[in-house]
C-alpha positions as CSV (number, residue, x, y, z in Angstrom):
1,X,6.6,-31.2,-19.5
2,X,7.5,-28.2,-17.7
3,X,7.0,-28.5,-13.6
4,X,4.7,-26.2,-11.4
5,X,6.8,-24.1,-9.2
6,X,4.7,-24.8,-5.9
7,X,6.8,-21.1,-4.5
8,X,5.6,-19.0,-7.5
9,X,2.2,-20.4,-7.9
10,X,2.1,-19.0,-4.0
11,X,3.5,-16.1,-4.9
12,X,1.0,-15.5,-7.4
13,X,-1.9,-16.3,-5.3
14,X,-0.8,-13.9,-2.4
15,X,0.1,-11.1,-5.0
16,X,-3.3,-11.2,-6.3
17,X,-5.0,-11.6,-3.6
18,X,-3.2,-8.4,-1.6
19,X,-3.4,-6.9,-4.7
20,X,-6.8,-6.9,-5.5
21,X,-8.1,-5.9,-1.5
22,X,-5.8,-3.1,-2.2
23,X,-7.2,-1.8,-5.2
24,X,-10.5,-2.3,-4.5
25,X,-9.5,-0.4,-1.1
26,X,-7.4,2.4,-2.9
27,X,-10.5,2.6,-5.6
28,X,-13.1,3.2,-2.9
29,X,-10.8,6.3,-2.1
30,X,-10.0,7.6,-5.4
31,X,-13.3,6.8,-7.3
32,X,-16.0,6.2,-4.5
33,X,-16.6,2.3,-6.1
34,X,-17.9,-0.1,-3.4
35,X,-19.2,2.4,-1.5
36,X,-16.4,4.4,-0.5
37,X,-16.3,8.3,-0.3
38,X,-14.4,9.2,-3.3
39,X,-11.8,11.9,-3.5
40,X,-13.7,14.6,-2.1
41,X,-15.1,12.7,0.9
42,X,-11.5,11.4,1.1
43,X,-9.9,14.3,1.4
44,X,-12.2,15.8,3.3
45,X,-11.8,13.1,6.3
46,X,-7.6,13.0,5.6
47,X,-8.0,16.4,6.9
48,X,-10.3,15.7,10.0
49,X,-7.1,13.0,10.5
50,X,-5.1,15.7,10.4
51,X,-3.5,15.0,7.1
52,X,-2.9,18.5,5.2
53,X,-3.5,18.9,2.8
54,X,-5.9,16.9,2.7
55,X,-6.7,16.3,-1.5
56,X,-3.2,15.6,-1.5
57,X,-3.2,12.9,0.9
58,X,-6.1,11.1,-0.1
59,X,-4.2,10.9,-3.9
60,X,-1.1,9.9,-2.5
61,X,-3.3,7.6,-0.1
62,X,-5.4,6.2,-2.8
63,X,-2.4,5.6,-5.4
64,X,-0.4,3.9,-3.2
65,X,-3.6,1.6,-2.3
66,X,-5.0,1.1,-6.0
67,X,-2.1,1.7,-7.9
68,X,0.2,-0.3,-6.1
69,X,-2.6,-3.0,-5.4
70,X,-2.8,-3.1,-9.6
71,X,1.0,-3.6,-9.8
72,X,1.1,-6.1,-7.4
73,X,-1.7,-8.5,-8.9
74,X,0.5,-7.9,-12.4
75,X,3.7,-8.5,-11.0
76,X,5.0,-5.4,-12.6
77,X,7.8,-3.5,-10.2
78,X,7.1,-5.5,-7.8
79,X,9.5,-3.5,-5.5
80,X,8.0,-0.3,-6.0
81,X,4.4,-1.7,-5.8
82,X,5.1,-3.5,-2.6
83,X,6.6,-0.4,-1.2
84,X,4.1,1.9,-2.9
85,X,1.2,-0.2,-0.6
86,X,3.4,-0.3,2.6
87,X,3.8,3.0,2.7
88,X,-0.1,4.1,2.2
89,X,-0.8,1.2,4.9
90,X,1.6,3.1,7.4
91,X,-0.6,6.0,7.1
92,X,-3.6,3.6,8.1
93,X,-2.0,2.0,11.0
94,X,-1.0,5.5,12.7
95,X,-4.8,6.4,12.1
96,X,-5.6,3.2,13.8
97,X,-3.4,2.9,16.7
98,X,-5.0,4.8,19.2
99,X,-7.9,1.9,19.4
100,X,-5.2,-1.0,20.0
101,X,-4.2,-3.9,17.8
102,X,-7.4,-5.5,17.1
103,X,-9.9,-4.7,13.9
104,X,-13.0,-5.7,16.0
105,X,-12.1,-2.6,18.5
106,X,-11.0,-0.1,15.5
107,X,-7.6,-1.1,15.9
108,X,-4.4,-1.4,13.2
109,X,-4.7,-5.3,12.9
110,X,-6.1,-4.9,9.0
111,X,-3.9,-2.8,7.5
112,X,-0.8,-3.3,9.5
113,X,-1.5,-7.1,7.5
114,X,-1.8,-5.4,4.1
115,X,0.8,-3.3,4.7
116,X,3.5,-6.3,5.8
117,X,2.1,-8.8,3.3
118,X,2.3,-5.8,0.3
119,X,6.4,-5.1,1.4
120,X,6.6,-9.4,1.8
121,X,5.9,-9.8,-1.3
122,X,7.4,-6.8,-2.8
123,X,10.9,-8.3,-1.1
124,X,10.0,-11.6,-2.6
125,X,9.6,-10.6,-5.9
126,X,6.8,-11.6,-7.9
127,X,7.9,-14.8,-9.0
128,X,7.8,-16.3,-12.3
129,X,3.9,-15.5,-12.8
130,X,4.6,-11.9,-13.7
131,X,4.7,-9.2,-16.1
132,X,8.3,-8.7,-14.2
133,X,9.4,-12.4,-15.4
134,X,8.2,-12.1,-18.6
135,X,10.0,-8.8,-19.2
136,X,13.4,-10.1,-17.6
137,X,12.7,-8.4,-14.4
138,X,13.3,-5.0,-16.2
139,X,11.4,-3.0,-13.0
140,X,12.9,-5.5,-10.4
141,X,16.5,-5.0,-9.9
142,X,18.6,-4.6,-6.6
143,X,19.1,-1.1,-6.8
144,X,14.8,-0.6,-7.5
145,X,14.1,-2.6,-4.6
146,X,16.1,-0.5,-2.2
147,X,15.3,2.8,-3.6
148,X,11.6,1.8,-3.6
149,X,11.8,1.1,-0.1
150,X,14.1,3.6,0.9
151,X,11.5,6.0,-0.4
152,X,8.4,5.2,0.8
153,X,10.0,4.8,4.5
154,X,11.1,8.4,4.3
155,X,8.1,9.4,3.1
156,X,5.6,7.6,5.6
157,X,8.4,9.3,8.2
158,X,7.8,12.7,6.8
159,X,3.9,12.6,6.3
160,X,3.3,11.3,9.9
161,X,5.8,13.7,11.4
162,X,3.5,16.4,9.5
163,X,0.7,14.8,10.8
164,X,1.7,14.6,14.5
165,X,3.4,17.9,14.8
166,X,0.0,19.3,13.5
167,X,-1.8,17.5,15.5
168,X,0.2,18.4,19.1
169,X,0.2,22.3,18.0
170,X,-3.6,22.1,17.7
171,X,-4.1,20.8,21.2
């Protein structure tokens, strides 16, 4: 009888979970399910955020969140995934900091969550409940895990330096 791995039924449970807020979060963007705007009304407020452009953004914005949501609750590159969702969630969390830590106020407190618990878990690997196990971690390897987030970081870095040089040279 094979034992229960207490750590990767966890694992699997927070993957999901993350992953499925995410890509219901990411679909409301890209698709306008559960109310959200869709792409057009997406984009359209990226660029009242002062994200330019602004169709680009809300893809990029709406892959990381669904796509990499998707991924996660697979357990498929779990690097990239994680990285993928931490990386949108940066752009939330600059959009949010000007009203403080707290959701209740406006603040970053909701995605700066989904944004650590997405690169927690995509550090942690996905653990043996995966589509990475089950292909012998084929998409999760050293080098993918610090190219993921290697990239993403530079690329959060580079969209909000956009975004706030844009930003200062219109005031």
């Amino acid at each position: 009888m094979t034992c229960i791995n207490r750590r990767d039924l966890a694992l699997l449970a927070l993957r999901t979970g993350t992953g499925a807020v995410l890509m219901a979060h990411g679909t409301q963007k890209l698709f306008g399910w559960f109310g959200g705007a869709g792409l057009d009304g997406t984009a359209a407020g990226m660029e009242r955020m002062g994200f330019t452009p602004g169709r680009q953004s809300a893809v990029a914005a709406a892959l990381g969140e669904a796509g990499g949501g998707a991924l996660l609750v697979l357990g498929l590159a779990t690097p990239a995934a994680g990285a993928a969702a931490a990386g949108a969630m940066a752009g939330a969390v600059a959009v949010h900091a000007p009203a403080g830590f707290f959701a209740q106020e406006g603040g970053y407190e909701y995605p700066a969550f989904l944004g650590f618990t997405a690169a927690a878990v995509g550090l942690a690997g996905a653990g043996r409940y995966s589509v990475d196990h089950a292909t012998g971690h084929t998409f999760d390897r050293p080098w993918t895990l610090a190219l993921a987030f290697a990239g993403s970081a530079l690329a959060a870095a580079a969209v909000l330096t956009k975004r706030a040089r844009e930003r200062q040279d219109a005031a």
